[in-house]
N, C-alpha and C positions, 0 to 999 in steps of 0.2 A: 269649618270645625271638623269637618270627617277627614280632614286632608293634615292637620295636627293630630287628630285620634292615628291614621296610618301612620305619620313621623312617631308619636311613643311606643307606637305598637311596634316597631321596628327597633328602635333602642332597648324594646324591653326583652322581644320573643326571638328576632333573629342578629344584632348582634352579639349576646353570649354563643351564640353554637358558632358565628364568626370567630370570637375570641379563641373558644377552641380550637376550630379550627385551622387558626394559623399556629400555632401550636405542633401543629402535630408533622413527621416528615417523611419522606418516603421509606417505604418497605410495607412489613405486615399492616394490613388492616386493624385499629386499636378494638379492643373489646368493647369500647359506648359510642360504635359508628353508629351503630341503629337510633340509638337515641337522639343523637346528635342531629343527626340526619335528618329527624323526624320533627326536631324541634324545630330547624332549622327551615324544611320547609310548608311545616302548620304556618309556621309565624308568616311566611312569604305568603302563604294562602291569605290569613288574616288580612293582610296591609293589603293586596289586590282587595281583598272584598269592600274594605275601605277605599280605597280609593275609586274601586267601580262605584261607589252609591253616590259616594262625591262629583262624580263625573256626570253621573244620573241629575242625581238632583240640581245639578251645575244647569244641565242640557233644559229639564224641563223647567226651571225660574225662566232661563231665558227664552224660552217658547213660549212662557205665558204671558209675556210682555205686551203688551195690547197697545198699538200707537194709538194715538190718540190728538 
């Protein structure tokens, strides 16, 4: 479930500032780098953090597996 919350979280937060991004071509730096920029990588932050807890919580289900 945290591993599809990181896939929407991705399509929602970082690729718009992608779309932008390829948009845009060389020369001056446009005026909404910063934002851009920003959006671009909260949203990357966001999706790691999802996918660290997924990872997490991946690791310890399957440590708490008890043979039996």
């Amino acid at each position: 479930m945290l591993y599809l919350m990181a896939l929407v979280a991705w399509f929602t937060l970082v690729k718009p500032a992608n779309d932008v991004l390829a948009t845009w071509v060389p020369g001056p730096i446009p005026d909404n780098f910063e934002s851009i920029r920003s959006s671009w990588e909260s949203g990357h932050m966001v999706v790691t953090g999802f996918k660290a807890v997924g990872f997490i919580a991946l690791a310890v289900g399957l440590l708490s597996i008890r043979r039996g």
